[in-house]
LUMKE-613230 format. One line per field, with one value per atom (N, C-alpha, C): residue number from 1; atom name; x, y, z. Coordinates in steps of 0.05 Angstrom, whole numbers, padded with zeros to 5 digits, m for minus. Each point is the difference from the previous one (the first is absolute). Example, Ala and Ser with C-alpha at 12.3 -4.5 7.8 and 13.67 -1.06 7.14 Angstrom:
# LUMKE-613230
torse <- [1 | 1 | 1 | 2 | 2 | 2]
kenu <- [N | CA | C | N | CA | C]
c1 <- [00264 | m00018 | 00018 | m00007 | 00016 | m00015]
c2 <- [m00114 | 00024 | 00024 | 00021 | 00024 | 00022]
c3 <- [00156 | 00000 | 00000 | m00014 | 00001 | 00014]
END
This chain:
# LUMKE-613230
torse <- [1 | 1 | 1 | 2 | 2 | 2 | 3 | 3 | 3 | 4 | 4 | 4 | 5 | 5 | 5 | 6 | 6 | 6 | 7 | 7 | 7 | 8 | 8 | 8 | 9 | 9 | 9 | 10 | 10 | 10 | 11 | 11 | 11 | 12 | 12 | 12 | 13 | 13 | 13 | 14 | 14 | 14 | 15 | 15 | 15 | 16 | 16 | 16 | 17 | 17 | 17 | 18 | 18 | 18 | 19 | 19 | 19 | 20 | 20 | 20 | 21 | 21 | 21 | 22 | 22 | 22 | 23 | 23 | 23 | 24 | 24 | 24 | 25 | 25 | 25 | 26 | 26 | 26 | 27 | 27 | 27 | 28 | 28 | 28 | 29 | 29 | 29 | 30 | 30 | 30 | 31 | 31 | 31 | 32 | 32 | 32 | 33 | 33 | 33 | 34 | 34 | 34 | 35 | 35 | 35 | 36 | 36 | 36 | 37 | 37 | 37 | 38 | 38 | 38 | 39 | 39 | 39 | 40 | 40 | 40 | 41 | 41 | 41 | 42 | 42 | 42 | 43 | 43 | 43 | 44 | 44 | 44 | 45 | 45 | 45 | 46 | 46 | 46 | 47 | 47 | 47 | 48 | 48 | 48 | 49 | 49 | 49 | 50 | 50 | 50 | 51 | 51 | 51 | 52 | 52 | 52 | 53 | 53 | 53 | 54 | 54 | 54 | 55 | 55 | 55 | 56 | 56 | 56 | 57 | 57 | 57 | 58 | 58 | 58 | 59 | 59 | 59 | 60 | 60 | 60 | 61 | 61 | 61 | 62 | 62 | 62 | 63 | 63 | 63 | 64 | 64 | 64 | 65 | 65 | 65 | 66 | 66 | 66 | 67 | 67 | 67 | 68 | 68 | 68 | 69 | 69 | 69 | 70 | 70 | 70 | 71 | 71 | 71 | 72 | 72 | 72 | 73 | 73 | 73 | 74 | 74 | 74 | 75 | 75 | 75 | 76 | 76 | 76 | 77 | 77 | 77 | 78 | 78 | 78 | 79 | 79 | 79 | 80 | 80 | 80 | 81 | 81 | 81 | 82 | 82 | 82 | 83 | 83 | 83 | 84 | 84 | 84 | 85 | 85 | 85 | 86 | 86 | 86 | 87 | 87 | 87 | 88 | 88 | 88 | 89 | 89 | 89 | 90 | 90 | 90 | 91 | 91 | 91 | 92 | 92 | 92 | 93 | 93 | 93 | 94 | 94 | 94 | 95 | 95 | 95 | 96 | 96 | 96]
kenu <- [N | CA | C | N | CA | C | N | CA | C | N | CA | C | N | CA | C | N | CA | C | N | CA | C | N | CA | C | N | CA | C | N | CA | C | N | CA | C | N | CA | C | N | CA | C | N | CA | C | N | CA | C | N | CA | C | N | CA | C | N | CA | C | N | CA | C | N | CA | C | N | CA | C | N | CA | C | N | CA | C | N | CA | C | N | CA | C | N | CA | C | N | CA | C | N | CA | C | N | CA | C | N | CA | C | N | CA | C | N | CA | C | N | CA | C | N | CA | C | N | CA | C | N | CA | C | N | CA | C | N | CA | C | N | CA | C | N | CA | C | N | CA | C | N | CA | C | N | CA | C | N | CA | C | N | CA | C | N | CA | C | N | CA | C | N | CA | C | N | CA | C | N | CA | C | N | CA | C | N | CA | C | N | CA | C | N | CA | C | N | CA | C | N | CA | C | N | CA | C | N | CA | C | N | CA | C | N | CA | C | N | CA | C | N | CA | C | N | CA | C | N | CA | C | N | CA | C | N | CA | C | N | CA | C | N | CA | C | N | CA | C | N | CA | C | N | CA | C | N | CA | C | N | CA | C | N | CA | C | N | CA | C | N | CA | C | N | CA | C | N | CA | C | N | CA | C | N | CA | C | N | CA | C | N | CA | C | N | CA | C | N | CA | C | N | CA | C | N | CA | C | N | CA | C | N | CA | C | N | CA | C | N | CA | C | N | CA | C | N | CA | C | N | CA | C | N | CA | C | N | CA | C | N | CA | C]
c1 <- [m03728 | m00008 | m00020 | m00003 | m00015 | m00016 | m00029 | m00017 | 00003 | 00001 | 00002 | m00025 | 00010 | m00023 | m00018 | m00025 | m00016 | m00003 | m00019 | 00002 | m00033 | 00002 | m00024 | m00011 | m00020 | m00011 | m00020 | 00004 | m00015 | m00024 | m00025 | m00021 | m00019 | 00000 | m00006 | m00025 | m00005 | m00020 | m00024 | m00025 | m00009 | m00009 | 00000 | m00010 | m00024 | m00008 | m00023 | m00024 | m00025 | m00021 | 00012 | 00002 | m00002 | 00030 | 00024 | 00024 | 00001 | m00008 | m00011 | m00013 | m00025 | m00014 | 00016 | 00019 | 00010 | 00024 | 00006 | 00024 | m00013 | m00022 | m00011 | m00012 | m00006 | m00008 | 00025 | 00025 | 00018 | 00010 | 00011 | 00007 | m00018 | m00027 | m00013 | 00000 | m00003 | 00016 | 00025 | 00017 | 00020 | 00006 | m00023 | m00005 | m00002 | m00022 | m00016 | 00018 | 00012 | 00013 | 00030 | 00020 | 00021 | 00001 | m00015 | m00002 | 00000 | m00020 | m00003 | 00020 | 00012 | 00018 | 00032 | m00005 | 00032 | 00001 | m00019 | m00002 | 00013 | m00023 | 00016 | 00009 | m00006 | 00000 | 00028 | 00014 | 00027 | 00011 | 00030 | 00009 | 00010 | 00007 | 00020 | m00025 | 00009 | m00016 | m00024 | m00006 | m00026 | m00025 | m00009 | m00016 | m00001 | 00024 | 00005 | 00002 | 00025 | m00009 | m00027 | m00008 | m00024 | m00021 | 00002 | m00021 | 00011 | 00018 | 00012 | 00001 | m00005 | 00004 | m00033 | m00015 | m00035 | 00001 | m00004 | m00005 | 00010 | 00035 | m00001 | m00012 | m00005 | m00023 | m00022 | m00018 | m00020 | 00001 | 00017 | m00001 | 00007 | 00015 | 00011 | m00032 | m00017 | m00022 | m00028 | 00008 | m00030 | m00010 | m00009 | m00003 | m00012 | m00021 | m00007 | 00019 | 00019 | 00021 | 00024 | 00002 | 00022 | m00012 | m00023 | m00015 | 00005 | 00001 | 00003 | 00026 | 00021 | 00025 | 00008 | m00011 | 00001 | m00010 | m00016 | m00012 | 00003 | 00020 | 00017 | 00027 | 00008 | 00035 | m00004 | m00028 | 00001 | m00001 | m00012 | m00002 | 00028 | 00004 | 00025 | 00027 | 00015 | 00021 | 00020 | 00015 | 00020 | m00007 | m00019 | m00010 | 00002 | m00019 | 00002 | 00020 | 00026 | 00026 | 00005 | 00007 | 00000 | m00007 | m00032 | m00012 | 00018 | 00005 | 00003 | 00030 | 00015 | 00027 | m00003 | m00026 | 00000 | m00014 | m00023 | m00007 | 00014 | 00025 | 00015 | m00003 | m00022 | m00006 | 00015 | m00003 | 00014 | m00021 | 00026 | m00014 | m00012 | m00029 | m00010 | m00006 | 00011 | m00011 | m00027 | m00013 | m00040 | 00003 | m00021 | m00014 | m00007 | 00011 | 00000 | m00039]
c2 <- [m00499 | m00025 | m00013 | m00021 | m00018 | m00018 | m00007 | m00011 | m00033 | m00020 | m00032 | 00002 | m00017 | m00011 | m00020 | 00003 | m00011 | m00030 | m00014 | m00027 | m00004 | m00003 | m00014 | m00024 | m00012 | m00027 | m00006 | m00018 | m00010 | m00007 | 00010 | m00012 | m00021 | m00020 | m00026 | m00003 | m00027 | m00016 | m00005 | 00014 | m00006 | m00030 | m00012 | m00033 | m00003 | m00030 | m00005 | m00007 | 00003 | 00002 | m00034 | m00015 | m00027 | m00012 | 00016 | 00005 | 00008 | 00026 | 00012 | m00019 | m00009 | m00022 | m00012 | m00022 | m00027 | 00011 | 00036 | m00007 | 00010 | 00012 | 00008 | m00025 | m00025 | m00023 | m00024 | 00006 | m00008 | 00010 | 00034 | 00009 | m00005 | m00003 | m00001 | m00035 | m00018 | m00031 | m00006 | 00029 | m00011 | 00014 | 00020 | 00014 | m00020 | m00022 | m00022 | m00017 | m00009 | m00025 | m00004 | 00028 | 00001 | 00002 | m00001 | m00003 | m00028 | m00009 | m00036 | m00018 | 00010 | m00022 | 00017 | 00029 | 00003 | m00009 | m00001 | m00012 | m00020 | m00025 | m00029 | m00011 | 00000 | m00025 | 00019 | 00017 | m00001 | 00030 | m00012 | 00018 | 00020 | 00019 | 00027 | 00031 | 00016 | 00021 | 00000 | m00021 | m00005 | 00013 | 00009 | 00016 | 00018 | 00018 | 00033 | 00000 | m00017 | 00011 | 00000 | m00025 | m00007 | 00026 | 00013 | 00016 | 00029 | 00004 | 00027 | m00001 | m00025 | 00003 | m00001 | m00015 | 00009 | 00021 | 00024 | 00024 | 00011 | 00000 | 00012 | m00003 | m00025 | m00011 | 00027 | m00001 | 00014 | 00019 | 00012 | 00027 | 00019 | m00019 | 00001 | 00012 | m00020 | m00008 | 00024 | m00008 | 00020 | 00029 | 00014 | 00025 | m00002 | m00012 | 00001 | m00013 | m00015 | m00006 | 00030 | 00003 | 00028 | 00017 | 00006 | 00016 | m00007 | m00023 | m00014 | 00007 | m00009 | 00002 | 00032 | 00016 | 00031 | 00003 | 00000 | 00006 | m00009 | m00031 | m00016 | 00016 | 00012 | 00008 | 00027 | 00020 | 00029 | m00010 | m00022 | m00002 | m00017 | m00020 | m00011 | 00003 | 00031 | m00001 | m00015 | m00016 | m00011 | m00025 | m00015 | m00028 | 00007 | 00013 | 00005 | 00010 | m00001 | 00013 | m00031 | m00019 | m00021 | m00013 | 00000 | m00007 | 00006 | 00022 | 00010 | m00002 | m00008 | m00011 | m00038 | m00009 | m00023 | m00001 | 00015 | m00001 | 00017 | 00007 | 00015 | 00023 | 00017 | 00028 | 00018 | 00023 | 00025 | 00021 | 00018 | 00008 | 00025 | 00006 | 00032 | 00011 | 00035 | 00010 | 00005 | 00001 | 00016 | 00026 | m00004 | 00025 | 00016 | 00031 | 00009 | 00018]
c3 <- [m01400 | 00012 | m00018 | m00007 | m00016 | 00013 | m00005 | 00005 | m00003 | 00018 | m00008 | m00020 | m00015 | m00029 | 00021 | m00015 | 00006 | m00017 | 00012 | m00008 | m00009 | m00024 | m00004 | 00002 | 00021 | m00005 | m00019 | m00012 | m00016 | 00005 | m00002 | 00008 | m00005 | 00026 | 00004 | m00019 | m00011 | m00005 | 00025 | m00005 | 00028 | m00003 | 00023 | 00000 | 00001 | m00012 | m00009 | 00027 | 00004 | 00016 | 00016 | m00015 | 00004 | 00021 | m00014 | 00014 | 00021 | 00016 | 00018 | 00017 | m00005 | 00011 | 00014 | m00018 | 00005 | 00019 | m00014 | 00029 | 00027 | 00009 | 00015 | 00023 | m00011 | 00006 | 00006 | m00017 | 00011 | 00021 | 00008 | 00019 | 00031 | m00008 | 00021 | 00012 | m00022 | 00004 | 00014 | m00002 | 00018 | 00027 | 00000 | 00026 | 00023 | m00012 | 00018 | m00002 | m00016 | 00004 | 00012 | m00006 | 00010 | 00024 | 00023 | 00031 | 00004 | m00015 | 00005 | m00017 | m00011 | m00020 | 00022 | m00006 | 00018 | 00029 | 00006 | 00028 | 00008 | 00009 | m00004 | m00019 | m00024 | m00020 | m00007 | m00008 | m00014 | 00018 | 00012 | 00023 | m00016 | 00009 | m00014 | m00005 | m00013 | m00008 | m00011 | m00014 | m00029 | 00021 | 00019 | 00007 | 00008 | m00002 | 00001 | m00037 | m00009 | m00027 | m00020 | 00007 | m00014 | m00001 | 00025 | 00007 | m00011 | 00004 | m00016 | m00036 | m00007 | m00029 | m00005 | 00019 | m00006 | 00002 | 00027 | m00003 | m00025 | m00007 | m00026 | m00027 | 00003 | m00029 | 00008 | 00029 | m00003 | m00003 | 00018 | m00003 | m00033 | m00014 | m00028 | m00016 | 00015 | m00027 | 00012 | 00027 | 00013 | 00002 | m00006 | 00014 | 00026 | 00015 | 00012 | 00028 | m00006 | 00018 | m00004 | m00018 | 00008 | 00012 | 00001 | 00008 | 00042 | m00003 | 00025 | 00014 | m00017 | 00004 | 00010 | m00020 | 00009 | 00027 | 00010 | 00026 | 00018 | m00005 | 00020 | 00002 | m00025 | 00009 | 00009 | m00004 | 00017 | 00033 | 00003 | 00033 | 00003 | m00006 | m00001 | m00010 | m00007 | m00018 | 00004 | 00029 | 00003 | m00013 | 00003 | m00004 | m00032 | m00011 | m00027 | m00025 | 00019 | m00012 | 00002 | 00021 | m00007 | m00022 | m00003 | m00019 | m00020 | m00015 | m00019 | m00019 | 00030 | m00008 | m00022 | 00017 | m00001 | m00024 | m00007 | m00027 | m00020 | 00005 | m00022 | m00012 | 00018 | m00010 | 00014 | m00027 | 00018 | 00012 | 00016 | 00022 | m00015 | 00001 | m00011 | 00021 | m00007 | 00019 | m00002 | 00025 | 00010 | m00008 | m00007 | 00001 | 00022 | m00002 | 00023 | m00001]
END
C-alpha cells in the first residue's frame, strides 16, 4: 500500500504593517456601515454580505480577533460551523 504524496505549499509573502492596517480598518468600515447602507438605502443582501467579508478582512489580519473567534466557536460550535462554511475555512480538528 502506498502513501498519497504530499503537497508542498509554497510559503506566503508575509504582508506589509501598513496592508494589515488598511485591511483591518476596511473590514471594520464595513462592519458599521453594511447594516446602514444594507438596510434602507439599497434592498437585497449588501448587509449580511458586507458584514461577512469585514469579519473576514479582520479576522484575516488580527490576532486578537481570532483569539475572539476561538472562544466564540468552543461555546458556539453550530453557529461557528456556519461561520466557517461562510468564511471558506476548513474544518480542524480540537485538541483533545
Amino acid at each position: 500500500m502506498t502513501t498519497p504524496a504530499l503537497t508542498v505549499r509554497k510559503p506566503r509573502r508575509p504582508r506589509s504593517l501598513a496592508r494589515r492596517g488598511a485591511e483591518i480598518t476596511a473590514g471594520v468600515m464595513l462592519l458599521i456601515l453594511s447594516p446602514i447602507i444594507g438596510g434602507p438605502l439599497i434592498p437585497g443582501p449588501f448587509g449580511f454580505i458586507g458584514s461577512a467579508i469585514g469579519l473576514a478582512l479582520i479576522l484575516r489580519n488580527s490576532h486578537w480577533a481570532r483569539k475572539r473567534y476561538v472562544a466564540f466557536k468552543r461555546r458556539y460550535p453550530r453557529i461557528a460551523r456556519w461561520v466557517d462554511v461562510g468564511l471558506r475555512r476548513r474544518k480542524r480538528p480540537r485538541p483533545e
